[in-house]
N, CA, C and O atoms as CSV, one atom per row, in Angstrom:
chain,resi,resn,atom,element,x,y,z
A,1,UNK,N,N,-22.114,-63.760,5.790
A,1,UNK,CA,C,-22.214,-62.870,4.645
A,1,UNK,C,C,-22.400,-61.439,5.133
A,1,UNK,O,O,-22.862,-61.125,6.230
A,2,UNK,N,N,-21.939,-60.534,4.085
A,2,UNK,CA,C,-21.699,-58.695,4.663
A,2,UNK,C,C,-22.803,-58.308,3.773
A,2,UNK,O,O,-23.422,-59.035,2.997
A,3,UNK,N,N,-22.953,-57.085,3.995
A,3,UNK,CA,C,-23.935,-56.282,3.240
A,3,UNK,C,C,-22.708,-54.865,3.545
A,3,UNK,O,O,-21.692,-55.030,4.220
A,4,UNK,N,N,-23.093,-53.519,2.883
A,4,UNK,CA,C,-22.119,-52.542,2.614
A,4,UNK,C,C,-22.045,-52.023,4.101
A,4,UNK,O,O,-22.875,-52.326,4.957
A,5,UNK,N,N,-21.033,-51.265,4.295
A,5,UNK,CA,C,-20.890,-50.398,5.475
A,5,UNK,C,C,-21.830,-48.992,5.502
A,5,UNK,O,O,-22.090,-48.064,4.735
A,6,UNK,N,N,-22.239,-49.507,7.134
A,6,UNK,CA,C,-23.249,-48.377,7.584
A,6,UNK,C,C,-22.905,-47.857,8.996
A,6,UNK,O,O,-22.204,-48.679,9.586
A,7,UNK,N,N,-23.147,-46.872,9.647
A,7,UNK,CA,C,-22.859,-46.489,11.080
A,7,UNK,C,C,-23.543,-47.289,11.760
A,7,UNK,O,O,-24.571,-47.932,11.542
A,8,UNK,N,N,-22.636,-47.142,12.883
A,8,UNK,CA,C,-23.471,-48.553,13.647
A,8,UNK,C,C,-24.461,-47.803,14.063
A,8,UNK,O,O,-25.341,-48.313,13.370
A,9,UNK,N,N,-25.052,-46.906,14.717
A,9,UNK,CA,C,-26.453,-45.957,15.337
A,9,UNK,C,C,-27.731,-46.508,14.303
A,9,UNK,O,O,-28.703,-47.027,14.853
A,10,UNK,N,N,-27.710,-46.393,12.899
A,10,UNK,CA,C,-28.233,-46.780,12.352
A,10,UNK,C,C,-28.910,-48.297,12.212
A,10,UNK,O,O,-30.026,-48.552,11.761
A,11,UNK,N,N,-27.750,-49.390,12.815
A,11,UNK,CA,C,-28.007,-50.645,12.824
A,11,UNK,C,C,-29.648,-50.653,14.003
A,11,UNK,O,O,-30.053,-49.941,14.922
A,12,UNK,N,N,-30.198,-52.006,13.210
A,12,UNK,CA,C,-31.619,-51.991,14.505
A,12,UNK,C,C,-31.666,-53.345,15.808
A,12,UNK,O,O,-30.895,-54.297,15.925
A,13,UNK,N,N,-32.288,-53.152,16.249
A,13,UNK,CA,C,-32.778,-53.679,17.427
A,13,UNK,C,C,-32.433,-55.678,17.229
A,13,UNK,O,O,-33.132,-56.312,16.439
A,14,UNK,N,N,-31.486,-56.284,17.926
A,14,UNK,CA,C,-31.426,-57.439,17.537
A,14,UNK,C,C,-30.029,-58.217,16.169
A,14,UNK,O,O,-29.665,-59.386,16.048
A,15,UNK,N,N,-29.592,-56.965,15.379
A,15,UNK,CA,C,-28.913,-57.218,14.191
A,15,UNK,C,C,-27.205,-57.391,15.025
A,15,UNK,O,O,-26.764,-56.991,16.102
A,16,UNK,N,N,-26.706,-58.070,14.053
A,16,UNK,CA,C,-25.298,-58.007,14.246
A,16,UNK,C,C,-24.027,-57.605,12.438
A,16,UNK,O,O,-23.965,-57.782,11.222
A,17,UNK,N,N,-23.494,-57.152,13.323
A,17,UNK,CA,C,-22.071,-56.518,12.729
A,17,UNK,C,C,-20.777,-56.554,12.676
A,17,UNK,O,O,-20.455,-56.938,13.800
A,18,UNK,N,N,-19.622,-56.356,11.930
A,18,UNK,CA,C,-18.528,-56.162,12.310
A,18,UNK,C,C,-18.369,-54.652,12.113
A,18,UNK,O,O,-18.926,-53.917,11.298
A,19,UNK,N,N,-17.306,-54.322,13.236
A,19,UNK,CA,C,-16.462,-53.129,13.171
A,19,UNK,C,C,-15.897,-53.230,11.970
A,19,UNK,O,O,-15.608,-54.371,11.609
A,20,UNK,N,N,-15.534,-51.858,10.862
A,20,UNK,CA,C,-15.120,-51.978,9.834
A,20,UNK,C,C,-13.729,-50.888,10.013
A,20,UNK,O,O,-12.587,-51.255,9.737
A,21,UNK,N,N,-14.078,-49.448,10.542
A,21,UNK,CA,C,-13.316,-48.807,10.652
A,21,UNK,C,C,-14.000,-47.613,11.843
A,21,UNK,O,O,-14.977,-47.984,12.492
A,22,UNK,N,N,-13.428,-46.183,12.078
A,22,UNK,CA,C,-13.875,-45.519,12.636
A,22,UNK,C,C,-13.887,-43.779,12.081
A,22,UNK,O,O,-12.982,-43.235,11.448
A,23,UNK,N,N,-14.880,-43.297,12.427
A,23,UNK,CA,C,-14.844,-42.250,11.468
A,23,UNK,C,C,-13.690,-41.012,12.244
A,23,UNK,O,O,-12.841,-40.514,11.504
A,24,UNK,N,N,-13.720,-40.734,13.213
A,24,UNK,CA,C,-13.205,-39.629,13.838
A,24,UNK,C,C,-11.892,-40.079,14.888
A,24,UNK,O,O,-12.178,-40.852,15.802
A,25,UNK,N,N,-10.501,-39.614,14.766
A,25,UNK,CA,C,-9.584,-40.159,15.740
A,25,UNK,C,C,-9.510,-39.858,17.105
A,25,UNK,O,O,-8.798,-40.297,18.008
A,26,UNK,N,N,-10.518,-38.899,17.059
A,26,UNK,CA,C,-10.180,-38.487,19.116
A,26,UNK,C,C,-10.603,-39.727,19.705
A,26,UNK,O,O,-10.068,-40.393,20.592
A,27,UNK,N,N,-11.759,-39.935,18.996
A,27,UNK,CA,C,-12.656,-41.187,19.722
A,27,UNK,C,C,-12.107,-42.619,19.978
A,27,UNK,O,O,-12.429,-43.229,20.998
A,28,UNK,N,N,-11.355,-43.100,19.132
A,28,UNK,CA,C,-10.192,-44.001,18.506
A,28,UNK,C,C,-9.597,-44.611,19.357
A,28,UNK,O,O,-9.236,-45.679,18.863
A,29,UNK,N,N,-9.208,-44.504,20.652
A,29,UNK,CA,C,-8.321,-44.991,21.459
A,29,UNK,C,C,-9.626,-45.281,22.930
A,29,UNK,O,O,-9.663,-46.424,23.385
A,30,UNK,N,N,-10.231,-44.603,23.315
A,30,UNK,CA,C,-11.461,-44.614,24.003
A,30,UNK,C,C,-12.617,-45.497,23.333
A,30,UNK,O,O,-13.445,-45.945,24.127
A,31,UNK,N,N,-12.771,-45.783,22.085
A,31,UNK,CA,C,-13.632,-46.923,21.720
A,31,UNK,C,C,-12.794,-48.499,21.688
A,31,UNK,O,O,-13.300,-49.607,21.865
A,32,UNK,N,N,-11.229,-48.127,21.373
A,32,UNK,CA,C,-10.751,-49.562,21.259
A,32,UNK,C,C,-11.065,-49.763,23.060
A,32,UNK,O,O,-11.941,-50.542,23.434
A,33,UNK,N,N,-10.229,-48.954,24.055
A,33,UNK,CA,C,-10.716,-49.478,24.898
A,33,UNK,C,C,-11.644,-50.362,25.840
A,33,UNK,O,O,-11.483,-51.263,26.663
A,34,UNK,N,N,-12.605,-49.702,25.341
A,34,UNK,CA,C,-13.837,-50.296,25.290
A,34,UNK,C,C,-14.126,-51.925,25.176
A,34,UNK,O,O,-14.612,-52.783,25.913
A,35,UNK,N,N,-13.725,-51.890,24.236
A,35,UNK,CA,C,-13.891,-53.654,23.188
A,35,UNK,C,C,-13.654,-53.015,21.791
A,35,UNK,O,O,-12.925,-53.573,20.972
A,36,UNK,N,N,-14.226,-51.934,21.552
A,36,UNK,CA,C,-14.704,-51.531,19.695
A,36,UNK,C,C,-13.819,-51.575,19.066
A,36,UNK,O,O,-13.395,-50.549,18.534
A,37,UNK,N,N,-13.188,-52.836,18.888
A,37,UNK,CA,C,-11.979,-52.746,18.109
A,37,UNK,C,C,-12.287,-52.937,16.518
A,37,UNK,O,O,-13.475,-53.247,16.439
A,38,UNK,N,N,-11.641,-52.873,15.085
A,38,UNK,CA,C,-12.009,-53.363,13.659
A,38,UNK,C,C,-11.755,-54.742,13.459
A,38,UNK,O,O,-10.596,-55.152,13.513
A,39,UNK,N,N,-12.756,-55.546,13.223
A,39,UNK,CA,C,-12.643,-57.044,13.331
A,39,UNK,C,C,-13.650,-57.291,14.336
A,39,UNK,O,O,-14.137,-58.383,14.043
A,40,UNK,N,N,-14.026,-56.988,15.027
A,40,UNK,CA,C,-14.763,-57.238,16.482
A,40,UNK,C,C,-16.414,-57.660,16.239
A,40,UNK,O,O,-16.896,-56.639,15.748
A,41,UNK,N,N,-17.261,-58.461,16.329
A,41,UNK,CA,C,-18.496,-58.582,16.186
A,41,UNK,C,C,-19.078,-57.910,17.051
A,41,UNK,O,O,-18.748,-57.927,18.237
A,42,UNK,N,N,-20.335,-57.002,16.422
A,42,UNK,CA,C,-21.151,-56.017,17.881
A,42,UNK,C,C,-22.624,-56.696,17.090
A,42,UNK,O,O,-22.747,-56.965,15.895
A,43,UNK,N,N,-23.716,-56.869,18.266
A,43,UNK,CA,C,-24.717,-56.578,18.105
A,43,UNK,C,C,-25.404,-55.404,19.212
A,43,UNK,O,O,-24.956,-54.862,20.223
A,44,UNK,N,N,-26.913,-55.299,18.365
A,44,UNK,CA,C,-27.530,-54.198,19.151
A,44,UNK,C,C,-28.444,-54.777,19.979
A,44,UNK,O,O,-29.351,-55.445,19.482
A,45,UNK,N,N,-28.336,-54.594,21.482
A,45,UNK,CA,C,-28.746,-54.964,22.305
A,45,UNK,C,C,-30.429,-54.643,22.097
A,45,UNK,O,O,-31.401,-55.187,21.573
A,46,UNK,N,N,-30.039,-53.113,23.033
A,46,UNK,CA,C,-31.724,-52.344,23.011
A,46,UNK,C,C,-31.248,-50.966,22.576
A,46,UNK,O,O,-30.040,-50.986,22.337
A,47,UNK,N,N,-31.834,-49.737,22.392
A,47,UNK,CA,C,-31.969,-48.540,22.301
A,47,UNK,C,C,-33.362,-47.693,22.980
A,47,UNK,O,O,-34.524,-48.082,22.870
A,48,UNK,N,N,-32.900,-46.436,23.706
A,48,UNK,CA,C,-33.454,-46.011,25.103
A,48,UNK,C,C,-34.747,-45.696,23.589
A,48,UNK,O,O,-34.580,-45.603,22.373
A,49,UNK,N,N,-35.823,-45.629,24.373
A,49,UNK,CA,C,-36.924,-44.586,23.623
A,49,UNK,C,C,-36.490,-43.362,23.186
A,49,UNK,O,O,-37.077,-43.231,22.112
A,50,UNK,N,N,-35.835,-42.410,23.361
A,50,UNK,CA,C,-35.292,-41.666,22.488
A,50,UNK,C,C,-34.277,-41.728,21.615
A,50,UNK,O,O,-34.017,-40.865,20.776
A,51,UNK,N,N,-33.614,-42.876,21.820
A,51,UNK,CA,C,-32.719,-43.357,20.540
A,51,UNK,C,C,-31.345,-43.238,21.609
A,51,UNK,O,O,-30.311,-43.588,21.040
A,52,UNK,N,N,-31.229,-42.976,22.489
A,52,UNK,CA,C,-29.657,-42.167,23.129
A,52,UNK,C,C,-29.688,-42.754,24.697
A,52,UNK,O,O,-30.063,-41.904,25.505
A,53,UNK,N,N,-29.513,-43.453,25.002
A,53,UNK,CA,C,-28.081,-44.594,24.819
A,53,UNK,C,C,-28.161,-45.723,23.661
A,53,UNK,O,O,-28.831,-45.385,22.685
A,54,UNK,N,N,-27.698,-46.751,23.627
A,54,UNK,CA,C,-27.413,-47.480,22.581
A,54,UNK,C,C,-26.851,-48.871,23.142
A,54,UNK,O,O,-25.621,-48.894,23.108
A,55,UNK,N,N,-27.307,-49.779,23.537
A,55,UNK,CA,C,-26.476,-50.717,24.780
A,55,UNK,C,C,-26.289,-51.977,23.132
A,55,UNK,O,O,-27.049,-52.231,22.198
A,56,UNK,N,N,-24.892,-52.454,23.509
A,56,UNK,CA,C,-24.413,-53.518,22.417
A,56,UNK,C,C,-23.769,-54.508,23.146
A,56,UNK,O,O,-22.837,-54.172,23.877
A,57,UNK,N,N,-24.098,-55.645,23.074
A,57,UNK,CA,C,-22.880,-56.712,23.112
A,57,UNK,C,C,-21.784,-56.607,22.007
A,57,UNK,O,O,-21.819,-56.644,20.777
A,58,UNK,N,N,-20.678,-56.443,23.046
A,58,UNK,CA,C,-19.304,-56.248,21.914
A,58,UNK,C,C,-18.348,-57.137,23.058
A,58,UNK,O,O,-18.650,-57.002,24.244
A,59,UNK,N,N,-17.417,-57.869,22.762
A,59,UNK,CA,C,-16.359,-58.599,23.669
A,59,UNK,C,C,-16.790,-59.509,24.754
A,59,UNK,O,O,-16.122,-59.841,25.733
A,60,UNK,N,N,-17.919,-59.845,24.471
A,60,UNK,CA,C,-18.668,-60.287,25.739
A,60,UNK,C,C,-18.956,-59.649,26.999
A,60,UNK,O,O,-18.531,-59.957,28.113
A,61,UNK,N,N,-19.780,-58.668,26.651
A,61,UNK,CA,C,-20.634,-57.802,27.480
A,61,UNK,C,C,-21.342,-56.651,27.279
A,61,UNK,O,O,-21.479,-56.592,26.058
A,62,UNK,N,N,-21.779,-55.865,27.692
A,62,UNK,CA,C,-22.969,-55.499,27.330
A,62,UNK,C,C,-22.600,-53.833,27.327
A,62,UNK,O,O,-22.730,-53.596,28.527
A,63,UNK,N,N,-22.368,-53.047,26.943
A,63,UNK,CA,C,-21.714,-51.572,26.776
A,63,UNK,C,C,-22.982,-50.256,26.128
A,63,UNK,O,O,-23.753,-50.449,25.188
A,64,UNK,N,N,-22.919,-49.537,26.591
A,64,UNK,CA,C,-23.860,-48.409,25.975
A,64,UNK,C,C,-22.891,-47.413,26.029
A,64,UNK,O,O,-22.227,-46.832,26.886
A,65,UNK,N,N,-23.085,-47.414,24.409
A,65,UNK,CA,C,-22.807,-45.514,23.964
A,65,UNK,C,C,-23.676,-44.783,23.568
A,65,UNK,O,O,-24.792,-45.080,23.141
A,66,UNK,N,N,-23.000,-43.385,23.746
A,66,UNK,CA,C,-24.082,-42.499,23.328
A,66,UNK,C,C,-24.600,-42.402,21.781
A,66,UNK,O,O,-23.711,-42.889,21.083
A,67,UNK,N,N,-25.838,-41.904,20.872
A,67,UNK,CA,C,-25.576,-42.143,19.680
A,67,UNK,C,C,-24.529,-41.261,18.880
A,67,UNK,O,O,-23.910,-41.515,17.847
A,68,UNK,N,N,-24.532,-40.540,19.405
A,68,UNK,CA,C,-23.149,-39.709,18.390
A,68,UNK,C,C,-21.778,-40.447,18.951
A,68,UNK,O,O,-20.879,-40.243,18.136
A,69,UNK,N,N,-21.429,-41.047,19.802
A,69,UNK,CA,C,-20.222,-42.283,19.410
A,69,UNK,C,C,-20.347,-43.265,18.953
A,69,UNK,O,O,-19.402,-43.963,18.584
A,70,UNK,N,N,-22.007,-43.690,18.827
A,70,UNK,CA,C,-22.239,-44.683,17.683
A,70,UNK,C,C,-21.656,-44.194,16.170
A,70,UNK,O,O,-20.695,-44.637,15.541
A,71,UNK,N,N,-22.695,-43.009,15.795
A,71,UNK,CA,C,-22.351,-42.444,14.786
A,71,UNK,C,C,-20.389,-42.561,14.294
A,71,UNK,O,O,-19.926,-42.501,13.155
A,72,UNK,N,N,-19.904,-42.672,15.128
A,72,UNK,CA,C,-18.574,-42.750,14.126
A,72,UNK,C,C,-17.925,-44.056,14.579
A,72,UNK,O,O,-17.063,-44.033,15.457
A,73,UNK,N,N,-18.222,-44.921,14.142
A,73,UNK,CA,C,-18.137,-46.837,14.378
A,73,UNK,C,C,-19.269,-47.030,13.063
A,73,UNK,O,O,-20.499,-47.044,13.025
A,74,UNK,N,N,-18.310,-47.155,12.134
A,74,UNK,CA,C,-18.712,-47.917,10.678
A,74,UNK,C,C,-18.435,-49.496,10.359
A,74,UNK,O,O,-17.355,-50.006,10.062
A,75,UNK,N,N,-19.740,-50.145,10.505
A,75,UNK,CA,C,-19.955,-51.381,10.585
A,75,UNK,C,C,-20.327,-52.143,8.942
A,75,UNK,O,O,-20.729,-51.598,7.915
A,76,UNK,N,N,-20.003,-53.582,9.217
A,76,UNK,CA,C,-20.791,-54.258,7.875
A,76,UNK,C,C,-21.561,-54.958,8.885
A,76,UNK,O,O,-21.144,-55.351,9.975
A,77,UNK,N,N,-22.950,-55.095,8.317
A,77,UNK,CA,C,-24.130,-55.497,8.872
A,77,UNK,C,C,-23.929,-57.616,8.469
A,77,UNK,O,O,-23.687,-57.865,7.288
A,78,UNK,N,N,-24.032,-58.719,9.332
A,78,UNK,CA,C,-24.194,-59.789,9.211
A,78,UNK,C,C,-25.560,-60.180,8.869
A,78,UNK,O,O,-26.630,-59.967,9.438
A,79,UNK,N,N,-25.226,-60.869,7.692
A,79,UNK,CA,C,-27.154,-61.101,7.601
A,79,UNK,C,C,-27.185,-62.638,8.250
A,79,UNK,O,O,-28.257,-63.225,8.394
């Protein structure tokens, strides 16, 4: 089951998600890379004490972005 779309930065400690879409296109080709594709399940690993890195299991393995490339990766939250 979904709940509405939220940025993933926002998601907390432990939760999981799908990729829904992405907010900004530069980023777009450098996040699919990644794994961050739309369709893709991410959860949130950990987040540094200041909030910045952001480490997720996405594709089977373990990836940290910064939070402002979180910020544009719009997720539906899995309850």
């Amino acid at each position: 089951m979904k709940k509405g779309a939220i940025k993933l930065s926002s998601l907390a400690i432990g939760k999981s998600a799908v990729i829904t879409s992405f907010e900004k296109d530069d980023l777009y080709i450098k996040l699919m890379e990644m794994g961050c594709v739309p369709g893709e399940t991410v959860k949130i690993e950990k987040i540094a004490p200041l909030g910045d890195p952001i480490s997720i299991m996405v594709a089977g393995y373990n990836l940290s972005l910064r939070k402002t490339e979180a910020d544009f990766i719009w997720v539906e939250e899995l309850i």
